[in-house]
N, C-alpha and C positions, 0 to 999 in steps of 0.2 A: 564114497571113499571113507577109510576108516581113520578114525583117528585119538591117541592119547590125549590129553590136553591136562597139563599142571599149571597151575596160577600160584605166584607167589605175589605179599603186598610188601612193600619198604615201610616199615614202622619210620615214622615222624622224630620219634622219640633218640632210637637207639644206633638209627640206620641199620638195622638189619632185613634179611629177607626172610618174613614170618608166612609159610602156606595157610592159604586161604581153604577155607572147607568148602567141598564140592557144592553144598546146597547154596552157596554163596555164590557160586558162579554165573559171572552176567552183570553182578552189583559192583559198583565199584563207586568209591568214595572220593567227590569232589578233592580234597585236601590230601592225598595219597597220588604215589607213581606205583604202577602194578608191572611186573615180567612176566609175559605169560609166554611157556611154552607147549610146542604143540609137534607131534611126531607122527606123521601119516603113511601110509604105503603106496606109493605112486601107481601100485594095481592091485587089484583085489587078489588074494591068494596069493601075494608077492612078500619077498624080505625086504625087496628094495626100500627104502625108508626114505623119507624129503623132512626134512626139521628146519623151521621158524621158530626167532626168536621175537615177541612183539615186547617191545616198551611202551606202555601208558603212561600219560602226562596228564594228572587232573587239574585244571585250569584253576583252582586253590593253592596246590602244591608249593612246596616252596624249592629256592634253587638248591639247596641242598638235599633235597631227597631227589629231584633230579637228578644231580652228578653221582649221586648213591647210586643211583636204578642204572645210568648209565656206564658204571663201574662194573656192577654185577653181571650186565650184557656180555660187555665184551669180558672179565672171567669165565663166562657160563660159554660161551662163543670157545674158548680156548680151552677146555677141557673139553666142549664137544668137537675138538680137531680142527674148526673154523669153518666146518660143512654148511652150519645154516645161514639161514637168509635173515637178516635184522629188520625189522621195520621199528620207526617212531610213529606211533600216534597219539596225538593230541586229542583230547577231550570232544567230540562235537565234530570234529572231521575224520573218525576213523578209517582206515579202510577198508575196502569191501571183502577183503579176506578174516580182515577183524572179527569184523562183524558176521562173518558166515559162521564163525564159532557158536555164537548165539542164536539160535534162531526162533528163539523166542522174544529176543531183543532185550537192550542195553538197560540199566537201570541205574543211573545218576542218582549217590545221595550227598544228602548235605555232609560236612564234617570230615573228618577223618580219625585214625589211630588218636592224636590228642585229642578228642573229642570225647574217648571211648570207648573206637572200637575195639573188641578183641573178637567176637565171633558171634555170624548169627543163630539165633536162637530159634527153635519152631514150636509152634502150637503158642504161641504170644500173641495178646489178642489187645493188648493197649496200646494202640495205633492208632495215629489219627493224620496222614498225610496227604497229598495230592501230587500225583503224578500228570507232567502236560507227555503226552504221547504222539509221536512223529512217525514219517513213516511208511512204507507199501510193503518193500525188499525186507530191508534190513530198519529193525521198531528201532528207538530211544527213545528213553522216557526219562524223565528230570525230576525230581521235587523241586516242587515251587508254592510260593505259600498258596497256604490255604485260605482262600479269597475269591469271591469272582471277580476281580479284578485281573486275575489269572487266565481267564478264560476268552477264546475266543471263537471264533464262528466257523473256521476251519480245520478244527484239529482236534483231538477225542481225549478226554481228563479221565483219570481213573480215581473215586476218591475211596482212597484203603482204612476202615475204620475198626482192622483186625477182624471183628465178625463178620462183613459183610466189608465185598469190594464194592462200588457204583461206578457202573460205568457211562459217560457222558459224550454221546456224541453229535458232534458240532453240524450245523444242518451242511456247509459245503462239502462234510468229509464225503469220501468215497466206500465203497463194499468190501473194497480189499482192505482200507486202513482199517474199520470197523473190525474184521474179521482177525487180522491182525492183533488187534488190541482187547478182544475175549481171547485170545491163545496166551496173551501176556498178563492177563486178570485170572486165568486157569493156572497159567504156570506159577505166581503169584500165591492163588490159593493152596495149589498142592504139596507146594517144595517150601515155604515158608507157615503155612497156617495145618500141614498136614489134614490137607482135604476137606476141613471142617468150615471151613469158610462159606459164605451165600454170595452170589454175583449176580446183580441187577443191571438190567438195562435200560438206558432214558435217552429217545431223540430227541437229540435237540429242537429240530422244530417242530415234535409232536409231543411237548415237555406233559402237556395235559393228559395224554394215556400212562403216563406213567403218575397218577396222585400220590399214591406211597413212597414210593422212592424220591417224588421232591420234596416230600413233607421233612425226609431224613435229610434230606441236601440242606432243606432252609436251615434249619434246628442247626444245621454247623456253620455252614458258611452265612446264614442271615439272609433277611428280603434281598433282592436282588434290584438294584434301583439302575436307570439306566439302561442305553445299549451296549450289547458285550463287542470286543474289538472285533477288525477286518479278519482276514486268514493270514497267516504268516507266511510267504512266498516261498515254495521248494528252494535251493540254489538250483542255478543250469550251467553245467560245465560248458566250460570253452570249446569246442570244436578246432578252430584254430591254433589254440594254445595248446592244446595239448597232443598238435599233429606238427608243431614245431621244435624240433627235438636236435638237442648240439651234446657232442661228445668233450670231456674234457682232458688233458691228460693230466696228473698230478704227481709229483716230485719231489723229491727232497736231496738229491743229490748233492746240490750246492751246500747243504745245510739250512737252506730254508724253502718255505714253503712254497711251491711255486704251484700253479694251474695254467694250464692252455688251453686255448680252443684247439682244436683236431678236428674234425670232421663236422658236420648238418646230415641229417635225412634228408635220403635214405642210406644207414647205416649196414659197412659191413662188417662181419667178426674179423675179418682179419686188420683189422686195427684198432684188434686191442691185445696188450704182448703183456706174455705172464711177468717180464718183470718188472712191471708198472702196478698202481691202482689211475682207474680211472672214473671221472662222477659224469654223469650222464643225467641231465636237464630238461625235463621233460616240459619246455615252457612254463617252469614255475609253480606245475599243477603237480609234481612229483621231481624228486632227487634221487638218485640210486648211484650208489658206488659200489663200484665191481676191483676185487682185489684180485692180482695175480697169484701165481702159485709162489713166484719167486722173487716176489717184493719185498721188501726189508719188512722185518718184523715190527717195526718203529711204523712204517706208512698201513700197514695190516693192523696194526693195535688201534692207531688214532681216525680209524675212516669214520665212525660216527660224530666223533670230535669234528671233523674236519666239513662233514655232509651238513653240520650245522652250521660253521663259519661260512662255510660259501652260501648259503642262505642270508646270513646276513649280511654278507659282502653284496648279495644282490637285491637287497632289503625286499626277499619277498615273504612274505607272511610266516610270521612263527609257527604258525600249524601246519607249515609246508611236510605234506609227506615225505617220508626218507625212509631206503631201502638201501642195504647193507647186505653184498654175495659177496662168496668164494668163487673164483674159476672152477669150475664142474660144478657147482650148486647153485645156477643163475636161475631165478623165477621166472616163471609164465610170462608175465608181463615184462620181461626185458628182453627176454627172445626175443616178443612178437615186436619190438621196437627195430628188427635188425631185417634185411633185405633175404638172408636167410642165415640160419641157424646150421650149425653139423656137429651131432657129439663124438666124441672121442669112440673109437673102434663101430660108427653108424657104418653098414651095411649102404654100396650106394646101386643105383641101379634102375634102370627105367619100369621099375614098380613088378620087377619077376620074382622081387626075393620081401616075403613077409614073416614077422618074428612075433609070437606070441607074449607077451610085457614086456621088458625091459629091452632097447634095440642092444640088439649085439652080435657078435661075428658066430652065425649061424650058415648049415647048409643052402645053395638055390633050390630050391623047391617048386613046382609046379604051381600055381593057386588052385585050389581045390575049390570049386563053387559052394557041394555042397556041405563044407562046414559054416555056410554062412551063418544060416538058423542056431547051431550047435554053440556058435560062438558070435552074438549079438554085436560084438566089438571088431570084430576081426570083418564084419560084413561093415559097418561104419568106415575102417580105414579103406577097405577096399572099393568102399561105394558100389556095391553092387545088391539089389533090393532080392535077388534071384537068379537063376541060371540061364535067364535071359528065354526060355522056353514058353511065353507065358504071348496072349494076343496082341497082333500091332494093327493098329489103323492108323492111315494118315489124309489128314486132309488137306488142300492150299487154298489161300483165297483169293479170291478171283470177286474179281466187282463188289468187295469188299465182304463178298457171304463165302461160306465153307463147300469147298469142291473132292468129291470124295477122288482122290488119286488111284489109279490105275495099281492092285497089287505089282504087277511084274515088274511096275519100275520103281518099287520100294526100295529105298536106300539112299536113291537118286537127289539132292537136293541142287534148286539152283539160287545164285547168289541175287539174282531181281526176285524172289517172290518171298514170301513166308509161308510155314505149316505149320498147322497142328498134329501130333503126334500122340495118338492114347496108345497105353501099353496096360492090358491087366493079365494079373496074372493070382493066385488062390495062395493065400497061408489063414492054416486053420478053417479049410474048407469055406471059405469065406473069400469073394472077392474082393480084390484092390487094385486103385486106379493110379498110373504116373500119366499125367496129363504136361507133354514136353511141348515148348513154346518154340519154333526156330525159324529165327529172323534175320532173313539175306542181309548180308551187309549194304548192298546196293536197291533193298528194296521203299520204297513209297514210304512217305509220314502215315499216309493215309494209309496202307498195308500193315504198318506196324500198327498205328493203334487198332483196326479192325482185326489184327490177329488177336490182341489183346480182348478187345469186345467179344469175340465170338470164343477164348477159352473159358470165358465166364459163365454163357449161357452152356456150353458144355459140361462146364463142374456143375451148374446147376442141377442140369437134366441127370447129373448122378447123386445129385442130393449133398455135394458139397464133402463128398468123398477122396477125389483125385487129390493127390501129390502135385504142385502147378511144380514146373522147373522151366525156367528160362534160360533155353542155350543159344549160346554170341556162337556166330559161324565162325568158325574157325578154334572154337572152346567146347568141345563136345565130350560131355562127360564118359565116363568108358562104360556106365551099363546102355548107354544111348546108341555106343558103337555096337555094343556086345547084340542086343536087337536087333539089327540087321544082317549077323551072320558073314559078317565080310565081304557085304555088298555095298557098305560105305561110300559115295563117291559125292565128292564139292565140289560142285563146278562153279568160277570165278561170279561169273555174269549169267543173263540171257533166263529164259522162264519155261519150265517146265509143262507149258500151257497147252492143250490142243490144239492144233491149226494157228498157231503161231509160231515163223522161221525166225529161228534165231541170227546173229547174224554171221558171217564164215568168220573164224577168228585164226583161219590159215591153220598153220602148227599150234599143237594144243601139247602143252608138258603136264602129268600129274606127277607128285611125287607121293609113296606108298611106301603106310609104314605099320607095324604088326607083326606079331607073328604065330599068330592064329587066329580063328575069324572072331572070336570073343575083342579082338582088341584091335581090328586093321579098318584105315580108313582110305581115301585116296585124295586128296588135294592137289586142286588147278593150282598153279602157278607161275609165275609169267614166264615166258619164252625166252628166256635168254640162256645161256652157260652159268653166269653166277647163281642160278637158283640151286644147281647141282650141290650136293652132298655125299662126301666119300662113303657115308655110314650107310645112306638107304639107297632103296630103289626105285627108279623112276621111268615113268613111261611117255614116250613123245612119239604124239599121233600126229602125219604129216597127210596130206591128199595118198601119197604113193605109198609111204612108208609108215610102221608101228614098230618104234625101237624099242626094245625093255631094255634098260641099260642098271647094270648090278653094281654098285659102290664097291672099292676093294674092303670097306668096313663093316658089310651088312651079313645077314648070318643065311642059312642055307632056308630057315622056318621064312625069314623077311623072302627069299626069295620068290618060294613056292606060295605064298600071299602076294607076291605078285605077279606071278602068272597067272591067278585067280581071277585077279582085278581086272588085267589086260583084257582076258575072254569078257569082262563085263561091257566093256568099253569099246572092244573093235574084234571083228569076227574076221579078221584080217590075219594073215599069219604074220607071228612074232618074229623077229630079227634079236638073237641075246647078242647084248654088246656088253663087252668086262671094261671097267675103268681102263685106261689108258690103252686102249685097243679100239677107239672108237675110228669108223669109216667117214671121207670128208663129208658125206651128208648127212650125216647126224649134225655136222657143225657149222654147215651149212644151215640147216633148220632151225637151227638155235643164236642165227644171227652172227657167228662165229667164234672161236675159240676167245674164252677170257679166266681170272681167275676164279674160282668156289671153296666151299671151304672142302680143305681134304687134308685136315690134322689127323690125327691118327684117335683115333673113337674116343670122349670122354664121358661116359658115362655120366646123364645128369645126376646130379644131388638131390636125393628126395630131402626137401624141408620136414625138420619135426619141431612142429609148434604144437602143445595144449589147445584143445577147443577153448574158447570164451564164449558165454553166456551174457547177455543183456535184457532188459526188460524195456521192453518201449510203450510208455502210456503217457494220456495226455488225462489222467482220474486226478494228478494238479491244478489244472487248468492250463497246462501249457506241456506243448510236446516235447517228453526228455526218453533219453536213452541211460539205464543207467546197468554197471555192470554187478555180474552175481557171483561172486569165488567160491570153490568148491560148492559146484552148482549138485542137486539132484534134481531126480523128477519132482520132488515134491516142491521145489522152485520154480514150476508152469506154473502161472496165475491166468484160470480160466477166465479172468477181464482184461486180458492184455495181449499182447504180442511180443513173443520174445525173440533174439535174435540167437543164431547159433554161428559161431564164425569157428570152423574146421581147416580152415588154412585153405583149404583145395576148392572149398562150396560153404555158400553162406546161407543157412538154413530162415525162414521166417515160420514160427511154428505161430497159430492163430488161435487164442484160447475160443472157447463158444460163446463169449460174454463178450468178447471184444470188440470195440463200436465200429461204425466204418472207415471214421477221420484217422484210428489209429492204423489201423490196415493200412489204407493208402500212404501215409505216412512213413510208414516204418517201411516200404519198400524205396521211396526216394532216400530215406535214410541210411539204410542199406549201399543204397548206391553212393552217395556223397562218404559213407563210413570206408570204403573202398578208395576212393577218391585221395582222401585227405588220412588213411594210413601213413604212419610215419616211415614205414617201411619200404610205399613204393608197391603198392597192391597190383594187382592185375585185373583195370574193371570190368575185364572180361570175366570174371569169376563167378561161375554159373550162382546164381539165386534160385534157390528152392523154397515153394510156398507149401506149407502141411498144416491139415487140419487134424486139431485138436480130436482123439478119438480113431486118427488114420495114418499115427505116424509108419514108416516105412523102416525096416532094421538101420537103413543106413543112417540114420534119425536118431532110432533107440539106441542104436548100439554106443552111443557117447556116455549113454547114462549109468550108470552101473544099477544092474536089480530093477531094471526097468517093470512094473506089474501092466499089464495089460489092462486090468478091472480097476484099477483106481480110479477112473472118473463115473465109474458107478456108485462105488462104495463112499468116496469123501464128500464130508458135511458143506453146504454152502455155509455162508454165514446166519443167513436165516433159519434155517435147520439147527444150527449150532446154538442159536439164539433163543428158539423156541426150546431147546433142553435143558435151559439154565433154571428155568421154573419161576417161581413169585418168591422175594425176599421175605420171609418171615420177621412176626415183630420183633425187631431189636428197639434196645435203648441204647443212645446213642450220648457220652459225655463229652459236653460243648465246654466244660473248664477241662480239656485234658493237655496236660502241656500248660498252662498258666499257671504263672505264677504271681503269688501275692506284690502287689506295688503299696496299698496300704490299708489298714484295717481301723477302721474310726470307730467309737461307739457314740453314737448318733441323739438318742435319746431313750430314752426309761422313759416307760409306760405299764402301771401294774407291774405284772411277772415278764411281763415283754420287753426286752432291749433288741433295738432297732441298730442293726449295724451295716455300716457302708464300705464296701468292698472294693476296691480297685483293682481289677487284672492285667498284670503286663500284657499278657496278648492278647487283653479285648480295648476295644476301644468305649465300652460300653462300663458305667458303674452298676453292680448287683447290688440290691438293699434287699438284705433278709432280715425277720423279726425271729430273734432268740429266745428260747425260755430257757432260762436258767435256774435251777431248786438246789440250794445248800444252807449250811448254817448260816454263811456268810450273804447271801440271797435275803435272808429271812430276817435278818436285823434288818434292812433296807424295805421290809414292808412297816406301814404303818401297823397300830391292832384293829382298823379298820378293814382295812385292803388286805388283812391273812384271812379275817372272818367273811368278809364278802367272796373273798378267793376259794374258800375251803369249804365253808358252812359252821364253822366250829371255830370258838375263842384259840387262842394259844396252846394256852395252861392246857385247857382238855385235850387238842390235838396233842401234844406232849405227851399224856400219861393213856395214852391208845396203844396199843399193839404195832409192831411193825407192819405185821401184814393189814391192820385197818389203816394205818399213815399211810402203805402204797396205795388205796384203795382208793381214797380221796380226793390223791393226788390222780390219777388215773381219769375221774371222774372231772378234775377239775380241767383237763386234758393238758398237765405238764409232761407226761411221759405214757 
């Protein structure tokens, strides 16, 4: 995604808002409130534009550059027509959208505008700080003194001494944090020291390969006495808390302020009315207040005022995130809080009608396969990896090992057994594997996990190539339908086995729905009249009789899909029966006449939610999910596993590095992230497993500029490591930044004065021996101590040349 990004800082001084320089961007000063904005295009090659407003709080600041920064928000909010979206962040809990601006990561300093600042400067090489660096996703890094006392066993120090950065990492860190913290030691050097700078690396607990580099450590920071501290524990979000979500309404009608509860998850948009605002409580771990269109200009001006009073109405943490929309400019993240989403002029439609960027009232069009390739994105919405032309085998298992199924009855699944299902098909002349998991609802503990055992040794035997997708019967994704060619058929119960009688289930009703064989399936379902639906078409197989019975709602394509179906099912000849012209044994068969639904057609609502990104790793030492905003491809982390949540399918992409505790993991995670939706998820929601190196378009196509070759081309950390090369000799000044506390003169000796030094910011007294030569010097020799000093009386030194008096002294070694 592309994006502007302008950062302004609140001077201290004058409250103004004074622009930051670009190379400044990232740093931001403990004692300072920064506005940053940011203007992106919600598609590539679009006008369409999305703008955020962020406000920082540095945990120094004071409350007056606060109510300044938050002044200037909502001014800046009202000449941009109230479109964007507000966030508050505080210091240390930004958000992940914050923080996706930087991705180089954060850079905490001490100080602020009264301290100083006015702008950074590059190629400045009298520096002497310590950065503690945090971190996998999204880096921050802090100044803190420069001490090993700072230091601890889990987390990576960068120490910046203008010429040369060092970098320190802690023996528990991880490959990613390391890797991480030379991108922010490089960025460091480039943008503030204009590339001249040297970067060293030292493991911590292989302190001994690196001698040079701690020789420069000791010389600053001093022996090192002691053990350094424990690791500082990641946070881990709440799962609970932040899947407990209350609506609130808010008012001022009365003349004062009022809030109510309204609603609990799972949340729908239809209550929330434009001429309200209303703050939405995401158990404490987030705030967001949504303003109508036609709410008084008074309850629209004061929502961030107000997003922060009910925070402390509910005394939850001052660093409570707060997020601040307009109705039509609601974020990612508060959609997905809603059961479902509809924008204004959204196209609705059981997935016939697709629009290329922004949804809008567009032609019905056909779906054309083959612009899938053409258009990476357009194959993503549509989930479909191909035109479905590509090879299918299926296997079932039986005695818990793989039974190759009979081609002829391909299609056919029954709801006692489980299969396996590989589909490959050729892009870039090159094969690829979808390896589909389908597990009867009615089948075996032991079926289910032996499906599971034996796709494993399958992905194996193709070298860990296959696409794994696990489809819930009755959740059958549509390139899954689209392979079978409209021979689709679910039957309830009973097993697909040879030489096993199922048992008679008398009348059998399917109902069929499609319409055409890319998208048609047929599903059992129980015998009664309520199962009927005015919109489709359905089929009831009796010992005597096969009714096709036509809904007055369904369309002439559903029809001719299911006469299709019918020939699949019974070689019987068909009986058409039109809604309300049915014969009594039809209604006989069905137990007898009762009511169905037979409203007049409503076209479902496709939901439009934004993909979310997550990274799931336990490289902490404990297993967190944490989320990525304004994801790219360059936000796969080949030691982890991330998750991709597309609303319709919840992708688990598997980097090559990633262990196997996070794998198994991150699929139970998956499921409970499902679960515990604030929304109200569907856990039927197909899971897709992709290996890193094999994603599938419907995969890529989320990412914009997705390269195919970049996990050839990019540097591990080791490689990245090895390019840094050996620090050359520097000197390194250990009084830089102290200052004088007192200056004694000690004692006189000869030409020597012995003086004692005191440095504010060492804990240590320096005694240096001075020599000092003047007129003044030279009465305080005896005429002994100038002739033993010199070689020569007084009187004759005196009446020597200049240049034989430097001569002398040169030899006597005063200068």
């Amino acid at each position: 995604r592309r994006f502007n990004l302008d950062s302004f800082i609140v001077s201290c001084d004058k409250m103004k808002m004074v622009p930051v320089p670009e190379q400044a961007y990232g740093n931001f000063f403990e004692g300072d409130c920064y506005i940053i904005l940011n203007v992106s295009n919600l598609v590539s090659n679009s006008a369409t534009q999305s703008t955020d407003i962020h406000y920082w709080i540095g945990i120094a600041s004071s409350q007056d550059e606060q109510g300044a920064a938050a002044v200037y928000v909502t001014q800046l909010d009202k000449c941009l027509g109230g479109s964007p979206v507000q966030y508050r962040e505080v210091q240390g809990c930004e958000s992940a959208k914050f923080k996706s601006y930087f991705k180089n990561g954060l850079i905490y300093k001490k100080g602020g505008v009264g301290s100083g600042f006015t702008h950074v400067e590059t190629n400045v090489y009298n520096i002497q700080r310590l950065l503690h660096v945090k971190g996998t996703k999204h880096v921050t890094a802090r100044e803190v003194e420069v001490s090993w006392s700072s230091f601890n066993l889990g987390d990576i120090f960068l120490l910046d001494l203008g010429k040369a950065v060092i970098q320190w990492n802690g023996p528990q860190s991880n490959r990613q944090e390391k890797l991480k913290a030379v991108l922010l030691a490089q960025d460091i050097r480039d943008r503030e020291r204009g590339g001249r700078a040297q970067i060293g690396v030292i493991e911590g607990g292989q302190e001994e390969a690196s001698p040079e580099l701690m020789k420069i450590m000791t010389s600053v920071l001093g022996q090192r006495t002691g053990h350094l501290k424990e690791p500082i524990p990641d946070d881990k979000p709440d799962q609970n808390q932040t899947s407990n979500v209350k609506l609130y309404h808010v008012s001022d009608a009365s003349g004062q302020l009022l809030v109510q509860e309204v609603a609990t998850s799972p949340l729908t948009q239809d209550l929330l009315s434009s001429t309200d605002c209303y703050i939405l409580d995401q158990g404490g771990s987030s705030v967001m207040v949504w303003k109508g269109k036609a709410a008084s200009d008074e309850e629209r001006h004061s929502a961030l005022s107000r997003a922060v009073g009910f925070i402390k109405a509910k005394n939850y943490p001052s660093n409570t995130k707060v997020e601040v929309m307009s109705e039509g400019g609601e974020s990612a993240m508060f959609k997905h809080l809603f059961k479902s989403w509809k924008e204004k002029g959204q196209i609705q439609g059981l997935g016939k009608t697709h629009s290329v960027g922004k949804i809008a009232k567009v032609d019905q069009v056909k779906f054309d396969v083959m612009e899938l390739h053409a258009q990476p994105k357009l194959a993503a919405q549509e989930r479909m990896v191909d035109d479905a032309s590509g090879h299918v085998q299926v296997w079932r298992i039986e005695n818990l090992e793989l039974k190759e199924v009979n081609p002829s009855t391909y299609g056919q699944f029954y709801g006692g057994d489980c299969y396996l299902v590989l589909y490959t098909y050729n892009r870039a002349n090159k094969p690829q594997y979808i390896l589909y998991m389908w597990q009867g609802r009615h089948a075996t503990q032991d079926e289910v996990t032996a499906s599971a055992y034996q796709a494993v040794n399958l992905d194996n035997k193709y070298n860990g190539a296959p696409v794994q997708v696990r489809v819930v019967m009755g959740k059958e994704p549509r390139h899954f339908l689209a392979i079978f060619k409209g021979r689709l058929i679910i039957f309830e119960g009973g097993t697909g086995r040879a030489g096993v009688v199922n048992p008679d289930p008398g009348a059998r009703l399917f109902q069929v729905r499609g319409t055409h064989e890319m998208n048609t399936k047929a599903t059992e379902v129980p015998t009664r009249a309520a199962s009927l639906n005015t919109n489709d078409v359905f089929l009831l197989k009796t010992h005597q009789n096969v009714f096709l019975w036509y809904g007055k709602g369904c369309s002439g394509d559903e029809r001719e899909m299911g006469k299709a179906v019918a020939d699949l099912l019974s070689e019987q000849d068909k009986q058409i029966v039109m809604e309300g012209q049915e014969p009594a044994a039809f209604w006989v068969a069905l137990g007898g006449k009762a009511p169905y639904a037979s409203d007049k057609r409503l076209e479902k609502e496709v939901a439009l939610h934004e993909p979310r990104l997550f990274e799931c790793s336990n490289q902490t030492g404990r297993f967190l999910m944490t989320e990525v905003a304004d994801f790219t491809q360059d936000d796969l982390d080949e030691d982890d596993v991330m998750l991709l949540d597309t609303w319709e399918e919840i992708f688990l992409w598997i980097g090559n590095s990633a262990n196997q505790y996070e794998t198994q993991e991150s699929y139970s995670s998956a499921v409970d992230y499902l679960k515990t939706h604030p929304a109200g998820r569907d856990p039927g929601t197909p899971i897709t497993t992709v290996k890193q190196g094999y994603e599938p378009p419907t995969f890529t196509g989320w990412f914009n500029a997705w390269d195919a070759h970049k996990w050839s081309v990019s540097l591990s950390y080791e490689e990245m490591k090895s390019k840094l090369g050996d620090i050359s000799q520097i000197t390194v000044n250990k009084y830089h930044n102290c200052k004088i506390k007192s200056l004694i003169l000690w004692k006189k000796q000869a030409s020597f004065y012995t003086i004692e030094l005191v440095l504010k910011n060492q804990s240590s007294k320096y005694i240096f021996k001075v020599i000092i030569w003047s007129s003044l010097f030279q009465e305080y020799l005896t005429d002994a101590e100038f002739e033993n000093l010199l070689g020569c009386p007084r009187d004759n030194f005196q009446r020597l040349p200049k240049w034989r008096q430097n001569d002398l002294k040169k030899k006597a070694g005063l200068f």
